[in-house]
C-alpha positions in Angstrom: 148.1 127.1 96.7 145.8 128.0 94.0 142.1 127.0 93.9 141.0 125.4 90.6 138.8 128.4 90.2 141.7 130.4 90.3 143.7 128.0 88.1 141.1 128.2 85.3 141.0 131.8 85.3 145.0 132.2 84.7 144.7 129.4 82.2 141.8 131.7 80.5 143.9 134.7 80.5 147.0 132.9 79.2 145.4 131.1 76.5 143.9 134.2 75.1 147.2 135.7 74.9 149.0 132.9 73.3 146.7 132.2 70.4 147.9 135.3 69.2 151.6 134.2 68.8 153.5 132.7 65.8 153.6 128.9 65.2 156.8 128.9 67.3 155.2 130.8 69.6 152.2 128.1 69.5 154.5 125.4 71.2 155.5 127.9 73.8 151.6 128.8 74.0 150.8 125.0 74.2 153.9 124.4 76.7 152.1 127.2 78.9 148.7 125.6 78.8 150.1 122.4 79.5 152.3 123.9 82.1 149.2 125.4 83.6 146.7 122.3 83.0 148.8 120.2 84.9 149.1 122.7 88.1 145.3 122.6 88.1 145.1 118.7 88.2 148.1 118.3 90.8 145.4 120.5 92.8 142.9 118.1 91.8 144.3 114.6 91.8 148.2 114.6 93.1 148.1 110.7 93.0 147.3 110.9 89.2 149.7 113.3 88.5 152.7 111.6 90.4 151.8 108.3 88.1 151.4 110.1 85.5 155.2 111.9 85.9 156.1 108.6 86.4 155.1 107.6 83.1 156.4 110.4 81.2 159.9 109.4 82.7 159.4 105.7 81.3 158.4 107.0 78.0 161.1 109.6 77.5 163.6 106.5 78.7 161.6 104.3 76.1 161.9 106.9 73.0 165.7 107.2 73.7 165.9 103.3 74.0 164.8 102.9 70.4 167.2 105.2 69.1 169.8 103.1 70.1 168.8 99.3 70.7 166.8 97.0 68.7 163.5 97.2 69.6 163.3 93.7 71.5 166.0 94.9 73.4 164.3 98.2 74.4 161.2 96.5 75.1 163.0 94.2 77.2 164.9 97.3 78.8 161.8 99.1 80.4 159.6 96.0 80.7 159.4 94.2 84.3 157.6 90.7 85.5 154.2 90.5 87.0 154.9 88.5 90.8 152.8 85.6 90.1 151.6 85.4 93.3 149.6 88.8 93.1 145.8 88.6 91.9 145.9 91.6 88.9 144.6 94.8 88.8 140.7 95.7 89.5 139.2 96.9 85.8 139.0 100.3 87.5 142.6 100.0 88.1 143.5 99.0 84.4 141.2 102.5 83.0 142.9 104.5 85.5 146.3 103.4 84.3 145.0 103.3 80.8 143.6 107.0 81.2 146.7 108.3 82.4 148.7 107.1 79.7 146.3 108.5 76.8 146.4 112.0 78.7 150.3 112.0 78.7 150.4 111.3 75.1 147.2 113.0 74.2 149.2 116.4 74.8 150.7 116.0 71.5 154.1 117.9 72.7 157.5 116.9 71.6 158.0 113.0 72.3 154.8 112.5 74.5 152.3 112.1 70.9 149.6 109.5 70.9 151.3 106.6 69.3 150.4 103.0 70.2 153.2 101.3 70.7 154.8 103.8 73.5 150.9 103.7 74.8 151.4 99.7 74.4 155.2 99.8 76.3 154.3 101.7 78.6 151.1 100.0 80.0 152.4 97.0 79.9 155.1 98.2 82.4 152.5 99.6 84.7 150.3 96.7 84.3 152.6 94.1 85.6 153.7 96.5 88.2 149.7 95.9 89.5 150.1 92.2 88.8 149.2 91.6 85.5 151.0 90.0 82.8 150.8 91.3 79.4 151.5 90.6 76.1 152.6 93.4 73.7 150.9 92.5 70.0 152.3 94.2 67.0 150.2 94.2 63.8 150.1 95.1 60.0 147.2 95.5 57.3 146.5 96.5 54.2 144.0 99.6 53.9 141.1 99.7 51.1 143.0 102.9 49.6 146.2 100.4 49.6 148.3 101.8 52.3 149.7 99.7 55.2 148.6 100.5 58.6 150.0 99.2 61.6 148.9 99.1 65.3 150.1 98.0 68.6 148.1 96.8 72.1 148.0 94.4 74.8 146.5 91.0 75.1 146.0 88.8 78.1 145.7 85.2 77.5 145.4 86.1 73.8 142.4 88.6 74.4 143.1 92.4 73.7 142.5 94.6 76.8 142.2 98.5 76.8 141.2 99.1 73.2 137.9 100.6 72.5 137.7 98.2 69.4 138.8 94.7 68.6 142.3 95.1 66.6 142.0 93.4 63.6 145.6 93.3 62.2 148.0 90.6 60.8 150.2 89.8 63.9 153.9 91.2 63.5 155.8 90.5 66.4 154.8 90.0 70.5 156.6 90.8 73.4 157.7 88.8 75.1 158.7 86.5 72.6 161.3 84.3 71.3 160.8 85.0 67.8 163.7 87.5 66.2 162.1 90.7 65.7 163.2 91.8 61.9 161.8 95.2 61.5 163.3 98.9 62.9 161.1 100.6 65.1 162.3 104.3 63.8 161.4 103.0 60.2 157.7 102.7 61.1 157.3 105.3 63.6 156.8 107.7 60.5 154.4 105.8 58.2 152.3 104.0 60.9 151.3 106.3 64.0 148.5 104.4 65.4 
């Protein structure tokens, strides 16, 4: 195996050589780095980069889900139930799993992009998988320029958790809920990437 040292080296090397290359040759060059990057942190942290596998599975299943099925419905699909009987997460526990998340989608490649409602899906899967219930918020305003903006985060018992700022958005839709969802998923994805 590889010592990080090592690891950074090739990583150095390969960079160098990619940043050279055509903008299809950039996504190959970012594939590498990524390929690379995440050889250096199953060195560094296996556990971390099992779950964080793990997530990219759920989030590939979730981004094919809403292709195909209302979003309720894929929601619903890749969601599970918190046991009640199990006391929740540690706050260390919650930024681990939060962390892990934003450094899937942080890598900006193909479906895993940093959009808040997978981020949202996603956590809330892994959350009540620790013992915590969730709520998934959806939200719409109105920006000063005009344009609509639209975000999507967890609450527990109504309080936002694992946002760096209080949300501040008209609420859309929550999940779970009762309430019809009337809106398509693919149809915001473009405008409002969060």
């Amino acid at each position: 195996m590889f010592a990080p040292a090592a690891l950074n080296k090739i990583e150095s090397k390969l960079w160098g050589g990619c940043k050279r290359l055509s903008q299809k040759g950039q996504t190959a060059a970012r594939l590498l780095r990524l390929v690379v990057r995440g050889g250096r942190k199953l060195v560094r942290d296996p556990g971390e980069s099992i779950l964080i596998l793990r997530m990219a599975a759920w989030v590939s299943i979730l981004s094919m889900l809403v292709k195909f099925q209302s979003l309720p419905r894929a929601l619903q699909m890749v969601a599970i139930k918190a046991p009640r009987d199990s006391p929740g997460p540690s706050i260390e526990t919650e930024r681990k799993l939060a962390r892990a998340i934003d450094n899937l989608l942080g890598t900006d490649l193909l479906i895993f992009k940093p959009i808040c409602w997978k981020r949202a899906a996603i956590l809330h899967r892994y959350l009540a998988l620790q013992g915590i219930s969730t709520r998934i918020v959806f939200g719409m305003r109105k920006a000063a320029d005009g344009a609509v903006d639209g975000h999507a985060w967890l609450e527990v018992a109504g309080k936002p958790i694992l946002e760096t700022t209080t949300p501040h958005y008209k609420v859309t839709y929550a999940f779970p809920s009762q309430d019809d969802c009337n809106f398509q998923l693919s149809s915001l994805t473009n405008r409002i990437e969060h």
